[in-house]
Biopython code that builds the backbone (N, CA, C, O; Angstrom):
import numpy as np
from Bio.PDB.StructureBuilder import StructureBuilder

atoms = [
    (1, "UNK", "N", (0.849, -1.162, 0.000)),
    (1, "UNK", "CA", (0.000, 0.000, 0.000)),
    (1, "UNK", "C", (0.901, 1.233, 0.000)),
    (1, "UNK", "O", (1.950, 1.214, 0.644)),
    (2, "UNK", "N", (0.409, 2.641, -0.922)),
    (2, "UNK", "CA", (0.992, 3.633, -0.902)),
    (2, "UNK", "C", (0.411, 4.697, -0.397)),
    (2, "UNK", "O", (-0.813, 4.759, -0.277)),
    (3, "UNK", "N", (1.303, 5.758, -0.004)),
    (3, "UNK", "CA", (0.294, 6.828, 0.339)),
    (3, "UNK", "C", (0.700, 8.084, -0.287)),
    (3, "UNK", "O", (1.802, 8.537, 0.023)),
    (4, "UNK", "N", (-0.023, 8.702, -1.112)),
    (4, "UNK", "CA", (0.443, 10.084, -1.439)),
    (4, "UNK", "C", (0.044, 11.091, -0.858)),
    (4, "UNK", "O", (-1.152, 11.027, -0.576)),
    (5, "UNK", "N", (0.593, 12.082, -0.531)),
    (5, "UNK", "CA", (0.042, 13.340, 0.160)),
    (5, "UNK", "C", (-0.126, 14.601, -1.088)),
    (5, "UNK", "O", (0.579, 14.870, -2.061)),
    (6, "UNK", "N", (-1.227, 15.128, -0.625)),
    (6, "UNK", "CA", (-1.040, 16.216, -1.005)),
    (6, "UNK", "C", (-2.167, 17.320, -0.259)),
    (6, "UNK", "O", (-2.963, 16.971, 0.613)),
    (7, "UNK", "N", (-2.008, 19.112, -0.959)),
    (7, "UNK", "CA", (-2.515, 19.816, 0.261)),
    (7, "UNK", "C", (-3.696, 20.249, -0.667)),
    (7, "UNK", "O", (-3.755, 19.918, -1.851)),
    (8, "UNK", "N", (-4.644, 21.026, -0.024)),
    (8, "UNK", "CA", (-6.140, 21.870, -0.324)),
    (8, "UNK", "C", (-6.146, 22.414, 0.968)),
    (8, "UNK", "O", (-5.343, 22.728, 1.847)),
    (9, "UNK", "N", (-7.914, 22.404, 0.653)),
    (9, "UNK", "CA", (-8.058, 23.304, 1.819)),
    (9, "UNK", "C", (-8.110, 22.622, 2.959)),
    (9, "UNK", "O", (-8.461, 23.259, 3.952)),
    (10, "UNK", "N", (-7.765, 21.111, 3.120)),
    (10, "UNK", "CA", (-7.722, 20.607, 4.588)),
    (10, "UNK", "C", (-6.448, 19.687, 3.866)),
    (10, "UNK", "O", (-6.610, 19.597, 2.649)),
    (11, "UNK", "N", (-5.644, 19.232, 4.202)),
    (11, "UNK", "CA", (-4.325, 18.031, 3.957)),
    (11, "UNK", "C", (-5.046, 16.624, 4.088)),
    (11, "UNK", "O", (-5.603, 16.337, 5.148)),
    (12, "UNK", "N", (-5.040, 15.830, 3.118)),
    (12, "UNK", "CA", (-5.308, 14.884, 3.409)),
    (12, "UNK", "C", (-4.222, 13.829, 2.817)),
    (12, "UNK", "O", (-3.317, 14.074, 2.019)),
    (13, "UNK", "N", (-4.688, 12.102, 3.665)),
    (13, "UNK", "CA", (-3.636, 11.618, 3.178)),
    (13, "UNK", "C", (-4.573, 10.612, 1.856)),
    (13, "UNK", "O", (-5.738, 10.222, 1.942)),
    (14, "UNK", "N", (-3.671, 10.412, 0.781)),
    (14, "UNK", "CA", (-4.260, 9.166, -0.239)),
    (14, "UNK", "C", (-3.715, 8.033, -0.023)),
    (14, "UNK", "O", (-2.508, 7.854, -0.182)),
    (15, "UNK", "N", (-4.527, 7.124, 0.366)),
    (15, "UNK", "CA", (-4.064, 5.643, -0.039)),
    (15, "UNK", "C", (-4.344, 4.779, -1.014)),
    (15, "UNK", "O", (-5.548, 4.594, -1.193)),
    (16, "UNK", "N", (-3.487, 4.096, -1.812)),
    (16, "UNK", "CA", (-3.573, 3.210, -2.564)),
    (16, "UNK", "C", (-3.321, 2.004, -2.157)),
    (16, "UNK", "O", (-2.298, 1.799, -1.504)),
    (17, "UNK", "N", (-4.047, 1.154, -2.408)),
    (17, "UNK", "CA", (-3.991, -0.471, -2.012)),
    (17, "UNK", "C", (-4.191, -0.937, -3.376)),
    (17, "UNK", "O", (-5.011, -0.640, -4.245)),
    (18, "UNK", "N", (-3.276, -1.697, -3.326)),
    (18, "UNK", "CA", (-3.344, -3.203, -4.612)),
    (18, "UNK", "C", (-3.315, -4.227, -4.352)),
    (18, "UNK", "O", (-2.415, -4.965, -3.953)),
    (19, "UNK", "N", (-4.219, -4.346, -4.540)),
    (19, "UNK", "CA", (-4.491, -6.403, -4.338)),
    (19, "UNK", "C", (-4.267, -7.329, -5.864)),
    (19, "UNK", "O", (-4.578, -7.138, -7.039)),
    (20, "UNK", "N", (-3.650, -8.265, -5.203)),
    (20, "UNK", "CA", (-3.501, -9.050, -6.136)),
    (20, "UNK", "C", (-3.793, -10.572, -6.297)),
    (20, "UNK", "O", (-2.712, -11.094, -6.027)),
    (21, "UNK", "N", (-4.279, -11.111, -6.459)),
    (21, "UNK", "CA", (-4.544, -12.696, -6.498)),
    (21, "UNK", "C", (-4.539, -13.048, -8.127)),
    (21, "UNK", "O", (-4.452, -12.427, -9.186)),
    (22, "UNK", "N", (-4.729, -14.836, -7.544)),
    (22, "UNK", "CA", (-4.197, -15.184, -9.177)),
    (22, "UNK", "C", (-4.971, -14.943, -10.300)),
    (22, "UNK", "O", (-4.433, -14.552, -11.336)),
    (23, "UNK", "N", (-6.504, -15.178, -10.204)),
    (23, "UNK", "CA", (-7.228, -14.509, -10.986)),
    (23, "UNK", "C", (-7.123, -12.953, -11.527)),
    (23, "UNK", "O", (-7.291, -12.889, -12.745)),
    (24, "UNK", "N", (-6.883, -11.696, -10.888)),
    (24, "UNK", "CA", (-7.330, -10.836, -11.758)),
    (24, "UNK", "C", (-6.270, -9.765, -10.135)),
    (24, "UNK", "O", (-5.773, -10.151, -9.076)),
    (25, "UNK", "N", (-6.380, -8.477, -10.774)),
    (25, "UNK", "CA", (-5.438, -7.648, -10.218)),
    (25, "UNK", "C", (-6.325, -6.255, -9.926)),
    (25, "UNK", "O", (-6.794, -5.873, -10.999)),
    (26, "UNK", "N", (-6.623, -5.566, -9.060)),
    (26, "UNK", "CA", (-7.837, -4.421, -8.744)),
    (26, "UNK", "C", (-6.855, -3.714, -7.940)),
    (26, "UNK", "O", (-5.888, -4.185, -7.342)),
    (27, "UNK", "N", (-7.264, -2.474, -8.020)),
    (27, "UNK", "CA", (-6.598, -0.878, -7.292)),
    (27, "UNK", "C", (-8.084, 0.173, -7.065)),
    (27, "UNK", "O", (-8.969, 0.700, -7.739)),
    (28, "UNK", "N", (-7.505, -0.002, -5.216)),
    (28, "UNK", "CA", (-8.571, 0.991, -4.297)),
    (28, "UNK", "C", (-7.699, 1.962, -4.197)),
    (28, "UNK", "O", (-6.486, 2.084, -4.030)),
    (29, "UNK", "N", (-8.891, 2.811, -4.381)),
    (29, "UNK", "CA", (-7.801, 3.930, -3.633)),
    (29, "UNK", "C", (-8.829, 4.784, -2.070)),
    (29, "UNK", "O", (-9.984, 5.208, -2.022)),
    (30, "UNK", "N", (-7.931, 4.734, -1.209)),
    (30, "UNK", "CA", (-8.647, 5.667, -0.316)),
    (30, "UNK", "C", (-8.389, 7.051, 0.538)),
    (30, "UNK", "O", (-7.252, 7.194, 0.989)),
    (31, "UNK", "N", (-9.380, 8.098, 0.797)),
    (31, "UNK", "CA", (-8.901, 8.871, 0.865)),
    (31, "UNK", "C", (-9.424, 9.213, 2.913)),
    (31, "UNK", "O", (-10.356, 8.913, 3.659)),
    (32, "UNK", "N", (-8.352, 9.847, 2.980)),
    (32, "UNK", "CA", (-8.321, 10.009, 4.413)),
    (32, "UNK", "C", (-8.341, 11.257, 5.026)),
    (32, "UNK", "O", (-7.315, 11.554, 5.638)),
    (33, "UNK", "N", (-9.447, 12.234, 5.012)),
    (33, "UNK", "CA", (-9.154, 13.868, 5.757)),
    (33, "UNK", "C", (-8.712, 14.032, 6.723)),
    (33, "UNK", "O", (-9.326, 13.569, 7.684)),
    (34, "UNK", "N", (-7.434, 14.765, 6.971)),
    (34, "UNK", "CA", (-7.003, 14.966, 8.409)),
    (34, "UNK", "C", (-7.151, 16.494, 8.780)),
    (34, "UNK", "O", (-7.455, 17.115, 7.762)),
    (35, "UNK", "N", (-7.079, 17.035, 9.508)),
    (35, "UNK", "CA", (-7.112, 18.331, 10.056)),
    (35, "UNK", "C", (-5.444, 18.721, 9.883)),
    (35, "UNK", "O", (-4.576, 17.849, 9.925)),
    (36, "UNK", "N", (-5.181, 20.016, 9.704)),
    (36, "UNK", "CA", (-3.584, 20.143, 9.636)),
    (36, "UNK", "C", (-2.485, 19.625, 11.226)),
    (36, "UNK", "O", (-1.375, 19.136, 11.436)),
    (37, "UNK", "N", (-3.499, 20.049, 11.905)),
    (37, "UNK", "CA", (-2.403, 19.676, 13.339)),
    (37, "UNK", "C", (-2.473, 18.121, 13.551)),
    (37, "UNK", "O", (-1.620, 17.513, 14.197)),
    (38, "UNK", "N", (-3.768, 17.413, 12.838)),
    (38, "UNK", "CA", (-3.541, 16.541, 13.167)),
    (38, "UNK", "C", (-2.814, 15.193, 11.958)),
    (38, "UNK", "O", (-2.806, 13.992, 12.228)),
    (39, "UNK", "N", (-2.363, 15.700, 10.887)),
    (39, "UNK", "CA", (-1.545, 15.139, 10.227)),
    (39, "UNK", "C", (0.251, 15.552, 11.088)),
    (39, "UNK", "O", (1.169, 14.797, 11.410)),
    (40, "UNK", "N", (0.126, 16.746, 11.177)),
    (40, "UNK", "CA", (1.310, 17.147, 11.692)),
    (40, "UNK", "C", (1.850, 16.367, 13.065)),
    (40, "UNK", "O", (3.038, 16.348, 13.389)),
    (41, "UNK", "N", (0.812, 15.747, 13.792)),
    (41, "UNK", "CA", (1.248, 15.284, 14.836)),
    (41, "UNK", "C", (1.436, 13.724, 14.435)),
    (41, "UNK", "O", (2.015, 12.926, 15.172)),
    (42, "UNK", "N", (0.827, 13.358, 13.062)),
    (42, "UNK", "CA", (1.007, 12.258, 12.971)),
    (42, "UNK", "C", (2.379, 11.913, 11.923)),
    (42, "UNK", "O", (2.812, 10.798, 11.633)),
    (43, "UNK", "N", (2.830, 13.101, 11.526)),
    (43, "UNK", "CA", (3.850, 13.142, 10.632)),
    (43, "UNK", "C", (4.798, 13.078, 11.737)),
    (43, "UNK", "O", (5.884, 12.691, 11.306)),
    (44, "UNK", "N", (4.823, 13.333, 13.162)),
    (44, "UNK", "CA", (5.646, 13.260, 14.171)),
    (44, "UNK", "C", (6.284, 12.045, 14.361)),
    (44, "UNK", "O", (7.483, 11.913, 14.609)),
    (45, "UNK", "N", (5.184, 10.853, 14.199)),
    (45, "UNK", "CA", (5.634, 9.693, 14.453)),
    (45, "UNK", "C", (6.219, 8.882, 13.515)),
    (45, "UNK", "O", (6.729, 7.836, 13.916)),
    (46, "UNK", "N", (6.263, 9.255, 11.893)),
    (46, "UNK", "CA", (6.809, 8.423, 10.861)),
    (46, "UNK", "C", (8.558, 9.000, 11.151)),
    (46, "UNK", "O", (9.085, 10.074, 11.440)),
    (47, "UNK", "N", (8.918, 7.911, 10.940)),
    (47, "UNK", "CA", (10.849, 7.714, 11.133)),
    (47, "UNK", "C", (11.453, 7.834, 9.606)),
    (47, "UNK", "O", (10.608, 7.487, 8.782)),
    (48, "UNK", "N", (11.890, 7.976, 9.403)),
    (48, "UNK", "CA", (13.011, 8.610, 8.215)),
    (48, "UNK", "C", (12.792, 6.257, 7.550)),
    (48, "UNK", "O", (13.046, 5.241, 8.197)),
    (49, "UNK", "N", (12.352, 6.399, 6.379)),
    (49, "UNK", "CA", (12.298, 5.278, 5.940)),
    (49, "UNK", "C", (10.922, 4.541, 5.612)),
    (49, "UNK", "O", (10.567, 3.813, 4.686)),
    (50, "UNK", "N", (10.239, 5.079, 6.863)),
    (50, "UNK", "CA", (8.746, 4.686, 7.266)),
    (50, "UNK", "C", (7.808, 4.940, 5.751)),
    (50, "UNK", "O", (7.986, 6.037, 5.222)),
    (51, "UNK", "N", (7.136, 4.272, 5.272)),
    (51, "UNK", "CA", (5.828, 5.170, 4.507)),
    (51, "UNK", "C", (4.652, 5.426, 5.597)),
    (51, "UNK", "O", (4.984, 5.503, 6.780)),
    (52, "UNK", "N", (3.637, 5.525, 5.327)),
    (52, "UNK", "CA", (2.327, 6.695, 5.920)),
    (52, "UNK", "C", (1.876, 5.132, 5.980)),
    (52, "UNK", "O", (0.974, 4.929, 6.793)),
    (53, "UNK", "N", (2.279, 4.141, 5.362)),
    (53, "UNK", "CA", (1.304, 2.491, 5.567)),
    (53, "UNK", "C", (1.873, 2.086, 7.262)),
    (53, "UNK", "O", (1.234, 1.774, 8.267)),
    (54, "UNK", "N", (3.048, 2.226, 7.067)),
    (54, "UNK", "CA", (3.834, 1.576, 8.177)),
    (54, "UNK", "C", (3.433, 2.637, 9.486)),
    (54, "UNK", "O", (3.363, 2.239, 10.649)),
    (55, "UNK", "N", (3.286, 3.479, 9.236)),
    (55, "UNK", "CA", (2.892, 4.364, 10.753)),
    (55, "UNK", "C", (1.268, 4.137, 10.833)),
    (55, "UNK", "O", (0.844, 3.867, 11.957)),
    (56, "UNK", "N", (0.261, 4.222, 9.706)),
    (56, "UNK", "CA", (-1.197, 3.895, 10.411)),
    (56, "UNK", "C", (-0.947, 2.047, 11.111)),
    (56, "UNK", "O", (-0.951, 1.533, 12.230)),
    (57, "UNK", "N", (-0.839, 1.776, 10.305)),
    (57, "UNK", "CA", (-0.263, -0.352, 11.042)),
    (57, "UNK", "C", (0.173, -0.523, 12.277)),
    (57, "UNK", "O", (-0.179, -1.362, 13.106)),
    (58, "UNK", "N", (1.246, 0.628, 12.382)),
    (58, "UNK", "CA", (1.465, 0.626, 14.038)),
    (58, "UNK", "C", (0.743, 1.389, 14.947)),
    (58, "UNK", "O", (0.897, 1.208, 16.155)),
    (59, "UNK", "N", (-0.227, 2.440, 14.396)),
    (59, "UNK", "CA", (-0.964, 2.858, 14.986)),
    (59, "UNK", "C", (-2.689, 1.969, 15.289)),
    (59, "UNK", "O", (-3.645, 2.212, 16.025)),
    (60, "UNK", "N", (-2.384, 0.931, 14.312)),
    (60, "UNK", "CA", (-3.814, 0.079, 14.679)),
    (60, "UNK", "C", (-2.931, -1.349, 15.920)),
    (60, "UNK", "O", (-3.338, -2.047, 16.848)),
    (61, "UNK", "N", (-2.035, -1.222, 15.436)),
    (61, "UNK", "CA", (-1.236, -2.842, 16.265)),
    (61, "UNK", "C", (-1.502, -2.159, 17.425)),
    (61, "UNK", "O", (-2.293, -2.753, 18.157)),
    (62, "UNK", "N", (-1.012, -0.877, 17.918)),
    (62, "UNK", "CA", (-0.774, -0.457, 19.460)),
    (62, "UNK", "C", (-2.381, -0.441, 19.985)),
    (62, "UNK", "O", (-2.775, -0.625, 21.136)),
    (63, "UNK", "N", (-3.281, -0.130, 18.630)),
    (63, "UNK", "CA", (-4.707, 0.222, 19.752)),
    (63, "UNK", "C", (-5.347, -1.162, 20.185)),
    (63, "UNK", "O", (-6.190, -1.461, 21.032)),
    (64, "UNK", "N", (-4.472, -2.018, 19.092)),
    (64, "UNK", "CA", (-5.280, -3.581, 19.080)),
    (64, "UNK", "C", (-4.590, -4.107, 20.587)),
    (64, "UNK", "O", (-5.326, -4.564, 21.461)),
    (65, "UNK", "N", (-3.265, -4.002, 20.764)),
    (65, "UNK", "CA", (-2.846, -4.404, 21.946)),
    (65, "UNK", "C", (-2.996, -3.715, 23.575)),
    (65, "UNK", "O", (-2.734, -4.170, 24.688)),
    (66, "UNK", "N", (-3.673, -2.109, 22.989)),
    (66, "UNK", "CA", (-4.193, -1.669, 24.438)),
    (66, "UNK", "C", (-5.429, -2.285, 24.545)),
    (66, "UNK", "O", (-5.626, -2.389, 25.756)),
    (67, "UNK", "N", (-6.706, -2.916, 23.725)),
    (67, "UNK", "CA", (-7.655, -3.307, 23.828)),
    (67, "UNK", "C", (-7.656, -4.721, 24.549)),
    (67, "UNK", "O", (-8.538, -5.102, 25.318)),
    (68, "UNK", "N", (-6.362, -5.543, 24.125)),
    (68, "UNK", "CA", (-6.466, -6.488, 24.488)),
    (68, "UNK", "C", (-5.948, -6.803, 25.870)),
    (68, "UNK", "O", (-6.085, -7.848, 26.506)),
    (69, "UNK", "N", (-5.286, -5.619, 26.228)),
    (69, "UNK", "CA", (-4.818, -5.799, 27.832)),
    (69, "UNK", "C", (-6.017, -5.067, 28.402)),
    (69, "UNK", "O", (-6.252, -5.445, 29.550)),
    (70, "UNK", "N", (-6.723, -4.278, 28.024)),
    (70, "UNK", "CA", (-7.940, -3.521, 28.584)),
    (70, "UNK", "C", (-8.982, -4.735, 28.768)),
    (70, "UNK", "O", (-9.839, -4.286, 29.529)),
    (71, "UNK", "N", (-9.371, -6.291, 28.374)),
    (71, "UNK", "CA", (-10.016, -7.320, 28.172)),
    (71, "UNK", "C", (-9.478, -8.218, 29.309)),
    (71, "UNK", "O", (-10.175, -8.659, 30.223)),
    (72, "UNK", "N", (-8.068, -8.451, 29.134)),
    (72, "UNK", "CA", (-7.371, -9.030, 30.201)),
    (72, "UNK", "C", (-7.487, -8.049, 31.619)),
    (72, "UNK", "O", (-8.054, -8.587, 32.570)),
    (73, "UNK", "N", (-7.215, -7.289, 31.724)),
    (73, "UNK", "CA", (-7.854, -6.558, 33.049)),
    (73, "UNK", "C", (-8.956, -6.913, 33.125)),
    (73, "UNK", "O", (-9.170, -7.802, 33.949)),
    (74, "UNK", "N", (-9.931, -6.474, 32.445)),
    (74, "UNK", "CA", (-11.162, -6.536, 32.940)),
    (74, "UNK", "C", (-11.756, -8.178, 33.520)),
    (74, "UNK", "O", (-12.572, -8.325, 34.430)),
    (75, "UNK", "N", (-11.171, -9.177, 32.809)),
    (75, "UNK", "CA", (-11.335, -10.577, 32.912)),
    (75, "UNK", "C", (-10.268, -10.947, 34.040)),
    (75, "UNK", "O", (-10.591, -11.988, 34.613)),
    (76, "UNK", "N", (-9.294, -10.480, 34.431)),
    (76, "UNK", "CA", (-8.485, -11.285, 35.296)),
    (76, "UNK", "C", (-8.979, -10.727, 36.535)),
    (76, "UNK", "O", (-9.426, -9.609, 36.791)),
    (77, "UNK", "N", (-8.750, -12.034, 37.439)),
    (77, "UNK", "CA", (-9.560, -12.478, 38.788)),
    (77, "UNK", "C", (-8.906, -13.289, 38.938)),
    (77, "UNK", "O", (-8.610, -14.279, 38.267)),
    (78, "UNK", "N", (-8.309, -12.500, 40.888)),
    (78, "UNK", "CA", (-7.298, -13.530, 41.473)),
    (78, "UNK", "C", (-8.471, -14.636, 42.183)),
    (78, "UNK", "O", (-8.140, -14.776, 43.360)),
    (79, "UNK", "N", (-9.542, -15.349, 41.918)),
    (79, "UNK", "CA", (-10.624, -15.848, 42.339)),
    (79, "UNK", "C", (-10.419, -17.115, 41.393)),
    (79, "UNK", "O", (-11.388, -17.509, 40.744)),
    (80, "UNK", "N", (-9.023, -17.858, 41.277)),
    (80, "UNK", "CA", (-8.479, -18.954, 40.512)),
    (80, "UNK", "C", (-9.444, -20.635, 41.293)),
    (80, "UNK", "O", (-9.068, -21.077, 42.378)),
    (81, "UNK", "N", (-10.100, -21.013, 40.854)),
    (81, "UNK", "CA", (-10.652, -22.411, 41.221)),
    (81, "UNK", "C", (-9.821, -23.276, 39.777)),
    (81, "UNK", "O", (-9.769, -23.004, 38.578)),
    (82, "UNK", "N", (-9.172, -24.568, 40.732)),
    (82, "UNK", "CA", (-8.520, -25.278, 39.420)),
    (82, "UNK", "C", (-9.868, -26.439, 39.252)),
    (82, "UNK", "O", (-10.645, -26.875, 40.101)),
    (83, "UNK", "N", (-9.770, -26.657, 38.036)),
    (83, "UNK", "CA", (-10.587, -27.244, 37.327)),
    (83, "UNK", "C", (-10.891, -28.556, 38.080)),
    (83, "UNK", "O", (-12.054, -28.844, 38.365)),
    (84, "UNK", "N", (-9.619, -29.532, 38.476)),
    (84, "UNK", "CA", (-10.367, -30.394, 39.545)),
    (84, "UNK", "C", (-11.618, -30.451, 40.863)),
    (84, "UNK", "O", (-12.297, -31.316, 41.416)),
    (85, "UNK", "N", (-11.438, -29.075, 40.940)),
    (85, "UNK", "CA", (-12.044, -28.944, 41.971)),
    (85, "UNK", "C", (-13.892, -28.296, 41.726)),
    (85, "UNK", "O", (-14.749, -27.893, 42.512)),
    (86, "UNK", "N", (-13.847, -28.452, 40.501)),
    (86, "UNK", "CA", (-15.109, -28.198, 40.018)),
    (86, "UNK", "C", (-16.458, -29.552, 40.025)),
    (86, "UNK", "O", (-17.583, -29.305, 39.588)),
]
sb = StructureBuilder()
sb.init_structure("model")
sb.init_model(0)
sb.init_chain("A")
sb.init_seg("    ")
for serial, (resi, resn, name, xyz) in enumerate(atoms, 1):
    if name == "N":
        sb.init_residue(resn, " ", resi, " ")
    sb.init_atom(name, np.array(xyz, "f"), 0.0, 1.0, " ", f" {name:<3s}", serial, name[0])
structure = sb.get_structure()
């Protein structure tokens, strides 16, 4: 996936996705409005190398892994019965 930037009257980012399988080959493209401060803060986090794919990916991995410790909290209970004893 690629992302092109460019500016108007709000910055937004473009993504291109290409999929490919063996049958046949299709191109999405999607578009993403950001507010200026808030591209800018997100341009904060891409590293010299990074594309705009690799910083939203880590921005979904990190929310996927606060969700999943937010699940584990909520589910863990020192109230352990071992299964024999059921």
């Amino acid at each position: 996936m690629s992302v092109q930037l460019w500016s108007g009257p709000s910055t937004r980012i473009r993504v291109k996705r290409w999929a490919c399988n063996l049958v046949n080959m299709s191109k999405a493209t999607k578009r993403i409005p950001l507010r200026e401060g808030t591209f800018e803060d997100l341009g904060e986090l891409k590293g010299a190398g990074e594309t705009w794919d690799d910083v939203v990916k880590e921005l979904i991995e990190a929310k996927q892994m606060e969700n999943r410790r937010e699940l584990l909290e909520r589910t863990d209970d020192d109230d352990f019965v071992p299964l024999d004893e059921i």
